[in-house]
Residue, then its C-alpha position, 0 to 999 in steps of 0.5 A: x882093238x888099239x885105238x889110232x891117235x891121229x898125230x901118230x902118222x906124219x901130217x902129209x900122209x893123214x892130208x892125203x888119206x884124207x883127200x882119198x876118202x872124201x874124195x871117194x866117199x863124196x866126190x869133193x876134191x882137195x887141193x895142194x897149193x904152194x906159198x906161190x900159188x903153184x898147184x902141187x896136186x889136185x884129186x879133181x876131175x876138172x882141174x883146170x876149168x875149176x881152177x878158173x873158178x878159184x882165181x875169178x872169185x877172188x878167193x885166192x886173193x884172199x887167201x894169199x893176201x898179206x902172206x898171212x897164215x891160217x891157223x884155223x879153218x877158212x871158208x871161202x866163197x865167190x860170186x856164183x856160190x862155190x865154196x871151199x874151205x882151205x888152212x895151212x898144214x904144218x909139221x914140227x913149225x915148218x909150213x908145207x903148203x896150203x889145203x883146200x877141200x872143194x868145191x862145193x854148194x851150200x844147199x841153199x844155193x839154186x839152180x837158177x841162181x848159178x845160172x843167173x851168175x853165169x850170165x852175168x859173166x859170161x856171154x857165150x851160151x855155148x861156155x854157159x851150158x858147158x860150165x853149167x854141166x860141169x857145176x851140175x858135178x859139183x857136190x851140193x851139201x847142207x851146212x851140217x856136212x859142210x860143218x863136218x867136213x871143215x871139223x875133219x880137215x882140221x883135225x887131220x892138219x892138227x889133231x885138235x877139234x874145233x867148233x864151227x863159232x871159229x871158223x873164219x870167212x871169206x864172205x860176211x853172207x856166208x858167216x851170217x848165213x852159218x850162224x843164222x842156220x847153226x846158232x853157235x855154241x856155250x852160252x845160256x838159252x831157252x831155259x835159264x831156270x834149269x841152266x841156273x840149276x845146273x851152275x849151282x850144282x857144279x859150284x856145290x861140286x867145287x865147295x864140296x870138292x866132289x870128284x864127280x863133277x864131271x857127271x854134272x858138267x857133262x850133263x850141263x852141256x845138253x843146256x848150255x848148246x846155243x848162244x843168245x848174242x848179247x854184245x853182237x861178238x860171240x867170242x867176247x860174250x863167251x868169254x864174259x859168261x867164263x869170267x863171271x864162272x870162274x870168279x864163282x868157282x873161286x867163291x865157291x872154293x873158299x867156302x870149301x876151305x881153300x886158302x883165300x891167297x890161293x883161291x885168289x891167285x887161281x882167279x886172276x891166272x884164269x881171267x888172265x888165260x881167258x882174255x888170251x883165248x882166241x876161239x871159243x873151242x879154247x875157251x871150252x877147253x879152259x874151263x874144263x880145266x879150270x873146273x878140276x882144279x877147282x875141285x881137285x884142290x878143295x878136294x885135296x885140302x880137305x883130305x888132308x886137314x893136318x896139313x898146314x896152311x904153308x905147305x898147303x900153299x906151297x902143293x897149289x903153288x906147285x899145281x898152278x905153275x907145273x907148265x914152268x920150270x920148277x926149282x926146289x930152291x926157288x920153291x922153298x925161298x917162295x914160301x920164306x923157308x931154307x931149302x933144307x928145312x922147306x924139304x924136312x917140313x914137306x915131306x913130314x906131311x906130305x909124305x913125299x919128296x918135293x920133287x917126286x910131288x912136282x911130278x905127279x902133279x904134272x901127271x895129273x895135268x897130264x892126264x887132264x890133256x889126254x882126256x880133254x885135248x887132241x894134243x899130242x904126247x910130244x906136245x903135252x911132255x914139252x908143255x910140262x918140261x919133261x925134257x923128252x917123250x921118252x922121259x915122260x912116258x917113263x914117268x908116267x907109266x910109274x905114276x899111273x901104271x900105264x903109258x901115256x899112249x895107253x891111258x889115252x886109249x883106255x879112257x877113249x874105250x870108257x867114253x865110246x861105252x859110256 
């Protein structure tokens, strides 16, 4: 059975799929709204008298201030407990509108509370009752599903995952009250004996250049499931515990016999790449990619022992810098050498032209995207300056046998049966 990559259908036509099934599966509506705040469409029952409810609690306010973009969740919430969870959709860098998904209740949120708030506001008894039997429709869910629902929505609008340690709030309660429920993800905890283990067995992968590391990073992630706070900024101790990993892959790396100019070079690149992160989802993706390069270099380093230290210099060069243009000349004026006597003394040891080595190291990133990130075809053949998808697949299918749509589907299987 062909697997369905998401960012295959427009983003307008996955936006209302999905307000169709969630508002049949669990009766949580989705909202259209325009730059101006104009209401394109609604799958709500109570459009207007809820619509009321957005505007009163100041969430549009917020939403709209500064004409600010949204390019991750935000969750919204106003003074009676109504929750909603709104972000930006986007097609090719052009905005279409803005995405709400709501209301609904957190299960801590009362009855008796609701009530309290509506008599706070609202002095007619008949309105309260009336208003009280229409909140009673609204769906009430735990933080878990909220949790869910936030993750699809963004995947629908973007195609990428996220993690709920980024999502934005409205309400400083509410942040409080998710990171109190649900912890938050990537750090060390409860048992740092075994946590330390696990570390050192992937750094012994890097050093050994171990090709199976992925059995032992995967493994990590049931240890390494919750944070312990310590400078109060989630983001910034993420990003302190990858900094400190990354400059032990870079130890362990020269131990296994990388050239320390291109160890070196790899740690400054990745601590430069962690401080431009934003969310912790990205950072997880960093250093799963900073881990294979890691190995896959010792790894190759050792599987080639006669090749010498200037060409093997210039093979990292390459694999460092295949998201950048790429010119032979350059290249070869990079390693001090003329282009025509830089090309003789690669392909003497390598075994390939340069130009056909730059490609399959760009294949190889490649393959890494498929497998670890929601990023589509076209994103990933622009990120490697393949020119165009058609090019790339072109390429790729060469390289690896296969399309890239296919290898993204074959590996999909392999995991769902792991």
């Amino acid at each position: 059975m062909k697997k369905i990559d998401v960012d295959e259908f427009a983003v307008e036509v996955r936006g209302r799929f999905l307000a169709a099934n969630v508002f049949a599966g669990a009766d949580l509506a989705m909202w259209s709204l325009g730059s101006n705040r104009e209401l394109y469409y609604s799958t709500c029952m109570n459009e207007k008298e809820i619509w009321s409810f957005l505007e009163l609690g100041d969430c549009l306010d917020f939403l709209y201030e500064d004409q600010r973009k949204w390019d991750r969740p935000v969750v919204l919430s106003d003074p009676i407990g109504l929750v909603w969870v709104a972000e930006d959709m986007i097609s090719e860098g052009m905005w279409l509108c803005r995405v709400l998904m709501g209301p609904m209740f957190l299960s801590k949120t009362s009855v008796k509370y609701i009530e309290d708030s509506l008599r706070e506001r609202i002095s007619s008894v008949f309105l309260r009752r009336q208003l009280t039997r229409m909140l009673a429709m609204v769906p009430v869910v735990t933080l878990p599903m909220m949790n869910q629902y936030v993750k699809m929505l963004h995947y629908t609008l973007t195609a990428e995952r996220i993690l709920p340690v980024d999502f934005l709030f409205q309400d400083e309660r509410t942040k409080q009250f998710v990171e109190e429920e649900e912890g938050t993800a990537f750090a060390m905890v409860n048992d740092p004996e075994r946590v330390m283990n696990g570390e050192m067995l992937l750094l012994k992968a890097v050093t050994d250049g171990n090709l199976n590391y992925r059995e032992i990073y995967d493994g990590r992630q049931d240890f390494e499931s919750e944070l312990t706070p310590v400078s109060g900024n989630t983001l910034r101790d993420v990003k302190n515990e990858m900094l400190v990993f990354c400059s032990l892959c870079c130890r362990a790396a020269i131990q296994g016999g990388m050239p320390i100019k291109t160890a070196k070079e790899m740690e400054v690149k990745y601590h430069t790449e962690i401080e431009r992160m934003d969310t912790v989802t990205k950072l997880k993706n960093l250093n799963a990619e900073m881990l294979d390069a890691y190995v896959r270099r010792v790894h190759d380093g050792r599987e080639n022992p006669l090749i010498s230290k200037t060409i093997q210099e210039c093979c990292d060069y390459i694999r460092a810098n295949v998201t950048k243009p790429l010119d032979v000349d350059e290249i070869a004026a990079q390693m001090g050498y003329a282009t025509y006597y830089f090309t003789r003394k690669f392909y003497k040891e390598m075994g390939i032209k340069v130009s056909d080595y730059i490609k399959q190291a760009r294949i190889e990133y490649a393959k890494i995207a498929l497998m670890t990130s929601g990023k589509s075809i076209q994103e990933i053949s622009d990120t490697l300056q393949f020119g165009t998808r058609n090019y790339f697949s072109r390429v790729f299918q060469e390289v690896v046998g296969m399309t890239p749509a296919a290898y993204r589907d074959r590996i999909g299987k392999e995991g769902e049966q792991a």
